[in-house]
N, C-alpha and C positions, 0 to 999 in steps of 0.2 A: 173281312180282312183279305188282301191280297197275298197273295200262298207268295207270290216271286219275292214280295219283300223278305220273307223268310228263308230267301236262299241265298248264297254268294253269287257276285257277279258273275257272269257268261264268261269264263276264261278269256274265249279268241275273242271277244269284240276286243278287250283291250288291247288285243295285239296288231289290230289293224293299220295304224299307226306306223308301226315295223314294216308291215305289207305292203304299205303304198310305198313308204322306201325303196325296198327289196324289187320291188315290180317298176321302179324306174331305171335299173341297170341298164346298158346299153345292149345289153349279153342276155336280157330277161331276169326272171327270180329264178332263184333255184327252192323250192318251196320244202322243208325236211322239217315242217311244225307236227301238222294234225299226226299224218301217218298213214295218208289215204292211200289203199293198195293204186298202183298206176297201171301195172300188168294187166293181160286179157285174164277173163274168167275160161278155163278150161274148154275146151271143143267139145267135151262130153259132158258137161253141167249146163252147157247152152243146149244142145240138145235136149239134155232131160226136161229141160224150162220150156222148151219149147214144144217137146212132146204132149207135154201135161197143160197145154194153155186150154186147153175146153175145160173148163171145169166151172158149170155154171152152178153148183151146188153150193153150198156152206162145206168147209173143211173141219175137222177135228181138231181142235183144242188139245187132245192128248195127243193128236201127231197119227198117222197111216202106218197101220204094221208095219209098213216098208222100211217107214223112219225111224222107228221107237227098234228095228231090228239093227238099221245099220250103222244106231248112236250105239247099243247095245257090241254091238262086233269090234264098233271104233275105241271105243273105252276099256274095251280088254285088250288092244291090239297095241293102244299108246299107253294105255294108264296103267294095265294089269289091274285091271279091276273083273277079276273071274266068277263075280257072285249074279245066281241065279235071279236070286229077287231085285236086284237092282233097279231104282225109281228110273224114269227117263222121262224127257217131256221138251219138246222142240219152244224156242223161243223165239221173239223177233227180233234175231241178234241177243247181244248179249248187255246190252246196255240199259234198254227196259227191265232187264233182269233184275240189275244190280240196282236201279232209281227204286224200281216198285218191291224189293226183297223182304225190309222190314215191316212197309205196313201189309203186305201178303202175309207174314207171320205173325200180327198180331198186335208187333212192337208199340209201342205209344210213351204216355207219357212219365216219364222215370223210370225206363228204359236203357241201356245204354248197347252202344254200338263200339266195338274196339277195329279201329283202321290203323296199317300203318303210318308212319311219321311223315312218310313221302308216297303219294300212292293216289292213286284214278281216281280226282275228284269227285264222280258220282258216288264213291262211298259214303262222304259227306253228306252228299245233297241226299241221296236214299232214307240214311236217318232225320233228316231234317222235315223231306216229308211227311214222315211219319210221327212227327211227334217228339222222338228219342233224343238221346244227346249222346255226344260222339266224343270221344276219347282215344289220342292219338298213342300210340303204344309198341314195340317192337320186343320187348321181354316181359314175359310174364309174371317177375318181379316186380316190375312198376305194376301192373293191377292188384296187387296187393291181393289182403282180403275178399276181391270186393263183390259181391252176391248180385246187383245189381245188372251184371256185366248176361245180356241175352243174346249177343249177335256178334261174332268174332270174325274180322275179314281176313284172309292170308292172300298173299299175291306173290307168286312163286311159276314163272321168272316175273318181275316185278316190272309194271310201268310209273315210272318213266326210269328207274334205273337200272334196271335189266340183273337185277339179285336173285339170285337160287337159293332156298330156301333148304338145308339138308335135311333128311328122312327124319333124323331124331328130335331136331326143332320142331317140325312138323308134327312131331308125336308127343311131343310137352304139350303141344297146343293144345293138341286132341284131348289129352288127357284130363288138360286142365278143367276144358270146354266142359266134359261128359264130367265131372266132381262137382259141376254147378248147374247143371241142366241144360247150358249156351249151346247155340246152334253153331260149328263153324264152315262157312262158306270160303270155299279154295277157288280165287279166280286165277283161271290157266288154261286163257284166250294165247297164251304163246308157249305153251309146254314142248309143243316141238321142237323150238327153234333153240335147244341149247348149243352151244358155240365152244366154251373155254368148260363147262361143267354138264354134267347129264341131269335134268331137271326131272323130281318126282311130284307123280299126283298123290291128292290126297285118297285119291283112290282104291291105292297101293295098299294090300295087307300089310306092306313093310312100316306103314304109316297107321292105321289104321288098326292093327290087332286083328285082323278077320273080320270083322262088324263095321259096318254102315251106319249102325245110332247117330243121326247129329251132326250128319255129316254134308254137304252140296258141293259139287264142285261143277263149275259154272266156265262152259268153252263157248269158242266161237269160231265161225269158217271165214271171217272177214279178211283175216291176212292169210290164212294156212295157201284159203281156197281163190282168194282174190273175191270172197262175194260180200263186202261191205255194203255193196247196193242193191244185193238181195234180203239183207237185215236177217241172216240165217246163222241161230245161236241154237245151245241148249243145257240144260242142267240136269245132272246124273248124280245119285246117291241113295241116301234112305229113302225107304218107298214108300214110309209114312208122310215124311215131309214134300215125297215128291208129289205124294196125292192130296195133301192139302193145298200144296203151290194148282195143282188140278181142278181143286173145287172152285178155289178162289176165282182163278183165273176163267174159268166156265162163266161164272156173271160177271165179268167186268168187257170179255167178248176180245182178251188176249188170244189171238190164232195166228201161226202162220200160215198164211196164204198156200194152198195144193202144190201151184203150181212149184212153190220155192221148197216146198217139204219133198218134192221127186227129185230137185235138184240137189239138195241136202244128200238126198241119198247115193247120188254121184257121187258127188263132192267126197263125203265119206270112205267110198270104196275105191278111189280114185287116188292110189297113193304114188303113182311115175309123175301125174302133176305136180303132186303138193313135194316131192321132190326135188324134180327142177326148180321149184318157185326157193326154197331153200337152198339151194344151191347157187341163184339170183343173189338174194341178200348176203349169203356169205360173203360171196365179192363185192360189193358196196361195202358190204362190213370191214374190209379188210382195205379198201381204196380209201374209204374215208375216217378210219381208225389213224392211218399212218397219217394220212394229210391232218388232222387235227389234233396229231401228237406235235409231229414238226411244227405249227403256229401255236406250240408255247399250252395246250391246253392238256391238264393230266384228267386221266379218264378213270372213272371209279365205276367200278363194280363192273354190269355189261357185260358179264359173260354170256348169256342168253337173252333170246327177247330181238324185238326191231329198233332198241333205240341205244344210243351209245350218252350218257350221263360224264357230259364234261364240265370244266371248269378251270378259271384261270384266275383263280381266288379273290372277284371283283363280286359286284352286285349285278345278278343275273341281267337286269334292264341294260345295266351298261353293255354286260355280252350280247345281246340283242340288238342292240342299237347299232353296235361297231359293225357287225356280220350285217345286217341289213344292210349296211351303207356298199358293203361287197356285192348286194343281191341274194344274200342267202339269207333265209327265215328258218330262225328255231324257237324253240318253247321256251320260255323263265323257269327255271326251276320252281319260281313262288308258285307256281299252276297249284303244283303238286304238296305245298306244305310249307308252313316256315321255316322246316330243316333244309329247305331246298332255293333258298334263297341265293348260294353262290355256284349256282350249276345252271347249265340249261340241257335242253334234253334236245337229241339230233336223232332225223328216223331215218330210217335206211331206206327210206319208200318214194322212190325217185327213180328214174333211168337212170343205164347206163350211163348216157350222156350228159343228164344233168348232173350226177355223181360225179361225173370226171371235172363236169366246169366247177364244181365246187371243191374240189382238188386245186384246181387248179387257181381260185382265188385264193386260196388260204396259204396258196405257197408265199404271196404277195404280202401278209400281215409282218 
């Protein structure tokens, strides 16, 4: 059998369509779909990348003391996560993380995976690999009873709509998770980047009770650091789970590459970059909040995170279509869930200059 027929379609092929649009403006596209960082990678993470290019050996699957120290320093530095034993384990990015998580854990068939309503498609596809069936959910009242439930995802600030998840939801969750044995996984690839709210990990005692049981929570340096095209992630928490995700991942020949693991460790200690770089989006965040309040679109949630979740209470295709015909390309809400059908999602991850020209079409709607 063919695995792909068992998955949803490729999101962006269907959006190509928009794209050829959007790319015939006379003005170019102004492209705020995927979310590709556009900015340089740090002067001192090229360096470390380039420092480290001799490395004709095989690399460690657990990561160079270096790395596993200064995921370790970073986690307590954002996350408050001050615990000794803490698992850590560098990934390739953070998106192989989230596809391969379930069958890494064992998941299979009559299994269930709980994602949110609206939220990074690969959570889907992750259990799908695996076997599992997935169950879209935001209260832990809708799961009911139900025993079944092995893999609980949180996304806090959330993509595609940029929600913050408070401490104490956070810790219903927990709770709920460890009363049923469920693992849960905290993606917070944008934990930094809160805006209107302060975003907590699940890594936080204030979350967590002091204990790590059951717990993953899953970063990534692709926006912080600008290294999406270094594929430079990792996952921090229980150190039983973390060293199972270790075993696993030893025979299947998951490693990140020396050279990107020395840059990681830049990246990580490197926090006047990852400053600037938020300081970057804040103002796109603020140029094109205002421009796409004024062309009629109300904005839900978006207090943290790179994407701003609007809508102008149409069918997302039709938001897409109209903005294409301007030169600007955004995401359907459908990407993300069928609660997300009258939204589209807009990323801050553009120049200055393209930011402004899409200001300045919108003034135009």
């Amino acid at each position: 059998m063919r695995v792909s027929a068992t998955l949803p379609d490729f999101p962006w092929d269907l959006l190509e369509p928009a794209k050829a649009v959007a790319a015939g403006h006379p003005d170019g596209i102004v492209d705020l779909s995927i979310g590709t960082p556009v900015d340089p990678v740090p002067a001192v993470v090229q360096q470390a990348l380039s420092a480290a290019a001799d490395a004709p050996g095989y690399p460690l699957t657990a990561g160079t003391p270096a790395v596993r120290s200064a995921i370790r320093r970073w986690v307590a530095r954002a996350c408050g996560a001050t615990f000794d034993d803490i698992g850590v384990l560098p990934t390739i990015g953070s998106k192989e993380l989230v596809g391969g998580l379930p069958a890494q854990l064992g998941l299979g068939d009559g299994d269930v995976v709980v994602i949110p309503p609206v939220c990074y498609p690969t959570y889907e596809v992750g259990a799908r690999l695996a076997g599992a069936k997935v169950m879209r959910a935001d209260s832990l009242v809708s799961l009911g009873p139900a025993t079944d439930v092995k893999l609980i995802w949180v996304n806090s600030p959330g993509n595609p709509n940029g929600r913050v998840l408070p401490p104490a939801h956070l810790r219903k969750v927990v709770d709920w998770a460890r009363e049923r044995g469920a693992v849960v996984a905290s993606d917070e690839c944008y934990l930094t980047l809160g805006w209107e709210v302060e975003p907590t990990s699940i890594l936080s005692p204030s979350v967590n009770g002091g204990s790590l049981d059951g717990l993953l929570a899953v970063h990534s340096l692709s926006k912080r650091s600008n290294l999406a095209g270094y594929r430079a992630g990792f996952v921090a928490g229980d150190p039983a789970l973390v060293g199972e995700l270790l075993a696993v991942r030893k025979h299947a020949g998951l490693i990140v590459p020396q050279p990107v693991q020395a840059a990681m460790v830049a990246a990580l200690d490197d926090e006047t970059s990852a400053t600037e770089q938020r300081t970057r989006y804040a103002a796109r965040r603020g140029v094109l909040r205002e421009a796409l309040e004024k062309a009629g679109f109300a904005i839900s949630h978006s207090e943290a995170g790179l994407y701003l979740w609007a809508s102008r209470d149409e069918d997302c295709w039709s938001t897409v279509d109209e903005l294409a015909r301007l030169g600007i390309l955004v995401a359907p809400g459908a990407f993300y869930g069928p609660t997300g059908e009258r939204h589209v999602r807009v990323a801050l991850t553009a120049t200055d200059e393209r930011i402004a020209a899409a200001a300045d079409r919108l003034a135009s709607v």
